[in-house]
C-alpha positions as a printed Julia matrix, in Angstrom:
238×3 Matrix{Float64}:
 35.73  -48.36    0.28
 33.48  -50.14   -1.41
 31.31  -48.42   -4.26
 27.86  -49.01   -6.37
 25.7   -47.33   -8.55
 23.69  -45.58   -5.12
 26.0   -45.37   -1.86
 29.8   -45.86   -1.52
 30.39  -47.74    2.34
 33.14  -47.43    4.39
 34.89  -49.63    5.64
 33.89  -52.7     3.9
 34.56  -55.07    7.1
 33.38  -54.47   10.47
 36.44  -54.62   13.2
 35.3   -55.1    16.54
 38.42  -55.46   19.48
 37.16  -58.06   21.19
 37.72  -58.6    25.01
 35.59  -61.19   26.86
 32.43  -59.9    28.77
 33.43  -56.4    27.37
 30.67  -54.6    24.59
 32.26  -53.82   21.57
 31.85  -51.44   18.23
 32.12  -50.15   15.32
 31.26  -48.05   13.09
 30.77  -47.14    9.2
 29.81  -44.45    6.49
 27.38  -44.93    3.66
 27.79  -42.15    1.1
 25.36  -41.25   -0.94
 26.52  -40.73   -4.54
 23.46  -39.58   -6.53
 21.05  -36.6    -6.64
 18.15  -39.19   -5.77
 17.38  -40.01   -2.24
 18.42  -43.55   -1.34
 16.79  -45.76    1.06
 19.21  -48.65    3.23
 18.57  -51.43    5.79
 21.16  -53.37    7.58
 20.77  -57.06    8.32
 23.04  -59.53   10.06
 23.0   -63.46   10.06
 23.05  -62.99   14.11
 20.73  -60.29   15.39
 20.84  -61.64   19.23
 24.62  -60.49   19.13
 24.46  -57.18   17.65
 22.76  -54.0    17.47
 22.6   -51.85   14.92
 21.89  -47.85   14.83
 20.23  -47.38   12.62
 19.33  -50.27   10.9
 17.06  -47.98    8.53
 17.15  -45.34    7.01
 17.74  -42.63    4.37
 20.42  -40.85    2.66
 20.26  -37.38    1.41
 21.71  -36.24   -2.11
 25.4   -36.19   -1.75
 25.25  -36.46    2.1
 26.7   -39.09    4.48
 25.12  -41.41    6.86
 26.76  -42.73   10.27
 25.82  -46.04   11.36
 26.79  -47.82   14.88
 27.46  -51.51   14.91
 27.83  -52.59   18.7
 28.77  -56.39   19.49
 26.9   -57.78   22.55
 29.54  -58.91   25.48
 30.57  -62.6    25.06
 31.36  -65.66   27.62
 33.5   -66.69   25.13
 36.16  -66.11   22.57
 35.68  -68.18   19.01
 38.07  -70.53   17.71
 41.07  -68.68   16.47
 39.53  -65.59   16.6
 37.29  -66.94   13.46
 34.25  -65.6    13.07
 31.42  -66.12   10.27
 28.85  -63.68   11.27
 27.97  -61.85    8.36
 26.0   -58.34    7.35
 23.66  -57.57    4.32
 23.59  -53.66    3.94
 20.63  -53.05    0.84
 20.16  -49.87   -0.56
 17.39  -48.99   -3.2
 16.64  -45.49   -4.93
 13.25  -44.19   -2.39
 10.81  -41.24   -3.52
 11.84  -37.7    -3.34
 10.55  -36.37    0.26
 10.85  -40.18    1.86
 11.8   -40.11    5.68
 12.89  -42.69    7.77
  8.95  -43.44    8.86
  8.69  -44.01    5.69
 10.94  -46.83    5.28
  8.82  -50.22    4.81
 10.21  -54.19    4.13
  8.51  -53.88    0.66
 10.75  -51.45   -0.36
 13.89  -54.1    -0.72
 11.9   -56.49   -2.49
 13.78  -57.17   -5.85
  9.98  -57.19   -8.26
  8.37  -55.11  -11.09
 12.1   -54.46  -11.99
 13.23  -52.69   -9.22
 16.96  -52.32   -8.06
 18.3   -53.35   -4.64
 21.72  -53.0    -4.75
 23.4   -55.84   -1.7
 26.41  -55.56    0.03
 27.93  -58.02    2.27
 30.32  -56.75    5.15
 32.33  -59.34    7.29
 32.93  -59.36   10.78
 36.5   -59.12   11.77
 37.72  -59.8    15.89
 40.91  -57.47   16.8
 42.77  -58.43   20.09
 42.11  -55.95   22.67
 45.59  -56.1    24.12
 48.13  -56.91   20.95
 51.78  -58.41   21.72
 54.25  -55.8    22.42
 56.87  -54.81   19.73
 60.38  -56.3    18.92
 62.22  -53.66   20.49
 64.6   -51.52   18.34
 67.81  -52.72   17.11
 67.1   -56.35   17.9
 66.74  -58.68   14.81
 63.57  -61.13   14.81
 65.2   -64.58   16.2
 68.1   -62.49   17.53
 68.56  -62.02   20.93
 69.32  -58.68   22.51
 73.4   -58.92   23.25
 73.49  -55.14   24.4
 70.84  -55.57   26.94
 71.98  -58.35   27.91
 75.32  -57.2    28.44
 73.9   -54.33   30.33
 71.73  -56.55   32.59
 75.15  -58.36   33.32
 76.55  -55.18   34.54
 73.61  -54.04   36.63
 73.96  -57.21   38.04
 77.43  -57.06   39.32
 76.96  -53.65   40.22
 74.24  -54.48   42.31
 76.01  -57.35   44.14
 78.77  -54.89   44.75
 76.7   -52.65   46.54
 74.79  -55.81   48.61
 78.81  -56.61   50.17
 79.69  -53.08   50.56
 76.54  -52.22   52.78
 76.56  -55.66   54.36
 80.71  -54.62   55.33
 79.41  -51.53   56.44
 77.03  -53.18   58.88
 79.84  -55.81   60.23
 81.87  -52.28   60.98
 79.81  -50.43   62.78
 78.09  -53.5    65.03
 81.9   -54.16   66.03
 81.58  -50.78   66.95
 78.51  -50.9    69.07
 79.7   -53.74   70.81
 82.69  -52.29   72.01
 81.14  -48.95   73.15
 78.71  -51.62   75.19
 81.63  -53.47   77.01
 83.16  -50.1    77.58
 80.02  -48.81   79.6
 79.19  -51.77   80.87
 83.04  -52.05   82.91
 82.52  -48.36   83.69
 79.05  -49.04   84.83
 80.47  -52.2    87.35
 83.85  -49.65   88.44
 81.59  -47.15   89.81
 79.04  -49.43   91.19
 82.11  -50.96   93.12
 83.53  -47.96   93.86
 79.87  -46.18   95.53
 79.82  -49.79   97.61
 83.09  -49.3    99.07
 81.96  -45.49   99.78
 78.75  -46.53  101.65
 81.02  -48.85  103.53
 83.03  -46.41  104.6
 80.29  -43.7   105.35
 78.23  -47.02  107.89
 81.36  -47.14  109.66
 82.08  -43.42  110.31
 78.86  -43.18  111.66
 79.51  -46.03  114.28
 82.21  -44.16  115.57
 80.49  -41.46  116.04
 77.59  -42.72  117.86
 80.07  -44.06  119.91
 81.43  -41.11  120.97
 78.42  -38.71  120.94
 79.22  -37.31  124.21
 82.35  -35.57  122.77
 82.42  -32.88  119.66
 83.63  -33.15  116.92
 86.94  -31.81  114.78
 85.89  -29.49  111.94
 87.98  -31.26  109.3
 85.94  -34.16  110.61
 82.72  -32.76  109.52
 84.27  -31.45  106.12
 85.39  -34.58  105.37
 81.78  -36.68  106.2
 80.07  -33.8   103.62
 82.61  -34.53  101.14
 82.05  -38.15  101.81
 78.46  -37.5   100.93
 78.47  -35.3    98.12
 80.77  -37.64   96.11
 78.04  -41.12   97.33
 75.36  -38.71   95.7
 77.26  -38.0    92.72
 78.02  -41.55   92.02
 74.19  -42.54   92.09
 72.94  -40.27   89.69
 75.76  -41.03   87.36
 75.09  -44.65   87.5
């Protein structure tokens, strides 16, 4: 805090976090410390980059003033984060009754013995995104053992699991390929096996074309219906 004979201001340097192509502000109190009513203007050695609200105005007996210091977005960042823009905040004792139309240039014109009390405020850049923290327990220049040690074990534990699942895989395709053969030497039996049936069945039913003029047995007939029911049972299962 910074304090005269008129207004005490705070803070006495104007932080803006700066990002690039991002508007930026910041803000301050001017106090006023009498029973007069004060009079202040802000002024800045670079008025294209910042805007100030208000830039005038007047302070009450023992009240407080707000004023909004907003940084224009930049292209660019300065070298080292440097920067020389400077503000002038003037205050001068103002007529009782004196509003903020009031408020002329002439008023901060040091002549006929009048006080204009001058502060100067310097601009201050604060990285928008700071370095992270040295984590807890870790020494500067020291490097984390435990963590390290516990990255180790994660590590092994995680190759561990890699073999385990990639056994497990071996395993079961073993598996599956030995269920495959098995159906597939089922599939060739019974495919063999309905052939020789259909065979059989063609040449039952030359003989009995060839002897149509006679009957036929009844174990015969049982047996061609058997002969059938077992061709049609072997399809559908294959």
């Amino acid at each position: 805090m910074s304090t005269g004979d008129l207004i005490n201001i705070q803070p006495t340097e104007l932080k803006f976090p700066f990002e690039l192509r991002k508007q930026s502000t910041c803000s301050m109190q001017l106090t006023n410390k009498t029973e007069k009513y004060v009079a202040f203007k802000v002024k800045t050695t670079n008025p294209k980059k910042y805007c100030v609200r208000p830039n005038t105005g007047v302070v009450m007996p023992g009240s407080t003033c707000n004023v909004t210091v907003t940084m224009q977005a930049q292209k660019e960042a300065p070298p080292d984060m440097q920067c020389r823009d400077k503000f002038l905040l003037q205050s001068v004792v103002a007529p009782e009754g004196t509003a903020n139309k009031d408020i002329t240039s002439e008023m901060f014109n040091k002549e006929n013995g009048r006080v204009v009390e001058e502060f100067k405020l310097r601009v201050i850049y604060i990285p928008a995104n700071p370095p992270s923290p040295v984590p807890e327990g870790s020494e500067e220049g020291t490097p984390p053992r435990a963590s390290m040690q516990e990255n180790g074990n994660q590590n092994v534990s995680s190759y561990e699991d890699v073999s385990r699942s990639l056994e497990e895989t071996k395993e079961k395709s073993s598996e599956a390929w030995s269920l495959i053969s098995k159906l597939t030497d089922e599939k060739s039996s019974a495919l063999q096996q309905n052939k020789r049936l259909l065979q059989e069945l063609e040449l039952m039913r030359k003989e009995i074309s060839k002897s149509r003029a006679g009957g036929f047995s009844l174990s015969f007939v049982v047996l061609l219906g058997f002969l059938g029911f077992l061709i049609g049972y072997l399809i559908k299962r294959v």
